[in-house]
N, C-alpha and C positions, 0 to 999 in steps of 0.2 A: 504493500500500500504506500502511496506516495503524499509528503505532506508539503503541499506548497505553502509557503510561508512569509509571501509578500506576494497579495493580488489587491487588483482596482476593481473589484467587482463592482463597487458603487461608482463608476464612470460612465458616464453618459451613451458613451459606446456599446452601452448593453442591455440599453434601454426596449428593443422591441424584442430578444431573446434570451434574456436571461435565465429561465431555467429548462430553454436547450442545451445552453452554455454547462450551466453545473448538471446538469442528466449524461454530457457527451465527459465530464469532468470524472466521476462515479463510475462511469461506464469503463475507465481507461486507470480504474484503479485509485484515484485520488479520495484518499480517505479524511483530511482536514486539511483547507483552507483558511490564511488569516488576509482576512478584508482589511488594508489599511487606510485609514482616515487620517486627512491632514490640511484640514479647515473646519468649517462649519457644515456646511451640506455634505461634506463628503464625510466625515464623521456620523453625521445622523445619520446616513446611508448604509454607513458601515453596521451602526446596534442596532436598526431595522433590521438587516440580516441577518446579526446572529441570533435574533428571537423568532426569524423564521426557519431558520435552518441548524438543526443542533451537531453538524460537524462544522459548522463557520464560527472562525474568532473575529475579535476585532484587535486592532492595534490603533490608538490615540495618540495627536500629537499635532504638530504644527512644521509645516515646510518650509525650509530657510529661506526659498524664493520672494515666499510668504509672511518672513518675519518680519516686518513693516506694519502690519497690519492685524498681529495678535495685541490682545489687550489682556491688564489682568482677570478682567472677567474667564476670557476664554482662558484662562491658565487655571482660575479656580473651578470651570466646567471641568476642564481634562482634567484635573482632582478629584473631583464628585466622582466623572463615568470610572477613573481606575479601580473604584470599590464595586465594578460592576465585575460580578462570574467568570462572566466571554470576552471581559477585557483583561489580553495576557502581557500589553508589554504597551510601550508608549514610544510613538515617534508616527509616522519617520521625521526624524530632524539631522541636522546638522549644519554643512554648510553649502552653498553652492554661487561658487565664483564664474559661472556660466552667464548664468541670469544676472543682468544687472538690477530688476526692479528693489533689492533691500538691499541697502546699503550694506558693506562687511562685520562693521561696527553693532548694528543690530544681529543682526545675524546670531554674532557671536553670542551677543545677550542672551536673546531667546535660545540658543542652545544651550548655553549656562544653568538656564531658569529651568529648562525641562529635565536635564540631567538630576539638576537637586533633586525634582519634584519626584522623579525617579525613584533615588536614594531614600525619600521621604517614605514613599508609599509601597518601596519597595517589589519596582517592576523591572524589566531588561528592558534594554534600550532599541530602535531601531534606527541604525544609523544612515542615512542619506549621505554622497561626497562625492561633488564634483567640483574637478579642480583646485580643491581644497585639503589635499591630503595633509600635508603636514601643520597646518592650525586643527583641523580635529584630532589629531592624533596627540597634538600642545595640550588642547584643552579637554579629550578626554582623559590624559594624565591628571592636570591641574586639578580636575574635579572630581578625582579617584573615583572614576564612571566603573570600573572595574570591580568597585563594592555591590553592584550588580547584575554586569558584564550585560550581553546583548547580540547584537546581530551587525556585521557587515555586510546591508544590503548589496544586493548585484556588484561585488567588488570588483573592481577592476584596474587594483593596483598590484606593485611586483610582488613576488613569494617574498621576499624580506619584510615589507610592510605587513603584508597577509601575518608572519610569524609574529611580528612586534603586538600586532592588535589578539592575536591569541593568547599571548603570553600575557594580556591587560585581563584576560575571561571572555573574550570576545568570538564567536564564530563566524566563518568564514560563510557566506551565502551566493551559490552561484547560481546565472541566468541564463538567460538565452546564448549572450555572446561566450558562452562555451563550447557552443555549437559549431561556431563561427570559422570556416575555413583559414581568415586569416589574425583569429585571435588568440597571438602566442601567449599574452600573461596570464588569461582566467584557465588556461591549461597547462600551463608550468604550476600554478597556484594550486589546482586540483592532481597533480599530480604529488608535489613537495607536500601539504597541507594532508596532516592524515585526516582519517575518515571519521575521527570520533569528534571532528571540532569543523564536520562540512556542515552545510543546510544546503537545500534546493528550494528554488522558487523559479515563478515568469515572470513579475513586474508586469503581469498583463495589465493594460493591453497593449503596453510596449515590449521591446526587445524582443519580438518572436522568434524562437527557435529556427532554425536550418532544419527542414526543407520550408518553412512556412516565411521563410524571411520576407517583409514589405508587406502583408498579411496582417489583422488583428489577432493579438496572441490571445490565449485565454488556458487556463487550468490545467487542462487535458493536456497539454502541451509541455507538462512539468517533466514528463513520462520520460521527453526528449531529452532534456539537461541529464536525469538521472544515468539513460543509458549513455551519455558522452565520457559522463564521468568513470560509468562503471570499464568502460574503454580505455580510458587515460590509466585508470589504475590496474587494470587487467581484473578485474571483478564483474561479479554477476552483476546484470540490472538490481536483482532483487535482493542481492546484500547493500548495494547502495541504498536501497529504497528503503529498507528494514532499519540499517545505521541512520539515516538521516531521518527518517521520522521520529528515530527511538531520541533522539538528540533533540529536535523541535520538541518532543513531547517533556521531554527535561527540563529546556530552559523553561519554556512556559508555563508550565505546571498543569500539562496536561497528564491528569490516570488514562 
């Protein structure tokens, strides 16, 4: 069984079939999905679904693109829903020096602020990073984020970073671009990176998987990361799938 571990299910691209989507997801072995939230609507999106659906999580939080525009209110809402069941972990945050809409300076704030909040409430983090490697890796130090470790979404930096953010409690999470004919890191990563410290996911309904590449990705598609990996490392699909659900189901605290 396969456990994707960062999907957009509440993205408007799923709007007219969404539970073809998780029926083709089930069908293809996908035994838990975590729905992540990272505003206001798309948060709401997220705990409507896990009270429809009892294998869907949710994960809370605020996107650094987005950090401009959280207030403390929404910092005290993402406190309230963490004492929520199907809420296993908070983010995605981080940083992303792609996007210019938030300045770097806030950014950093609100990633500061959700880390604590983290700590406080004691959840694993999900971390977002682009182009921003070495300030999240500053300030996940600085804020000993490690007192609850978390996730290195869709990583896609070198096996040395990959090592550094493990050795912090952090696991390593691969996507689509593993698939990727010409993407050497997230496959040196999964090869160096042992298995008890991978996760899989899609970032649907981005990064789709090879052969579906330029396509909208979605769940079912998790299937495909799992067997790249079990390739890179000369293992069955279904020891990968088994190891890294058994690992999602750890950090989160899922029985």
């Amino acid at each position: 069984m396969f456990f994707d571990t960062h999907a957009h299910l509440n993205a408007e691209q799923y709007n007219e079939d969404l539970q073809e989507v998780i029926d083709r997801a089930l069908s293809e072995g996908v035994s838990n999905i975590v729905v992540v939230g990272f505003d206001r609507p798309t948060i709401e999106k997220a705990m409507e679904l896990t009270e429809q659906y009892e294998f869907i999580y949710a994960c809370v939080g605020w996107h650094p693109v987005d950090a401009i525009d959280m207030t403390e209110e929404d910092l005290l809402w993402i406190e309230e829903l963490s004492s929520h069941p199907k809420v296993v972990a908070l983010g995605e945050m981080g940083l992303d020096y792609y996007w210019d809409k938030s300045p770097k300076d806030i950014q950093k704030e609100v990633f500061r602020k959700q880390i604590r909040l983290a700590k406080k409430v004691k959840l694993p983090i999900v971390i977002h990073n682009r182009d921003a490697t070495s300030d999240i890796v500053e300030i996940l130090k600085e804020e000993g984020a490690g007192e609850v470790g978390g996730i290195m979404h869709c990583f896609s930096g070198s096996p040395e970073i990959a090592q550094e953010c493990v050795d912090m409690n952090f696991y390593i999470s691969l996507g689509g671009p593993v698939t990727f004919k010409n993407a050497k890191k997230p496959k040196e990563v999964a090869d160096v990176i042992p298995l008890e410290k991978l996760l899989i996911e899609t970032d649907c309904p981005y990064l789709t998987p090879h052969p579906h590449r330029g396509k909208r990705n979605e769940p079912s598609y998790v299937k495909l990361v799992a067997e790249q990996i079990a390739e890179i490392k000369g293992l069955s699909t279904e020891e990968v799938a088994q190891a890294t659900t058994e690992n999602a189901k750890k950090l989160f605290g899922i029985n």
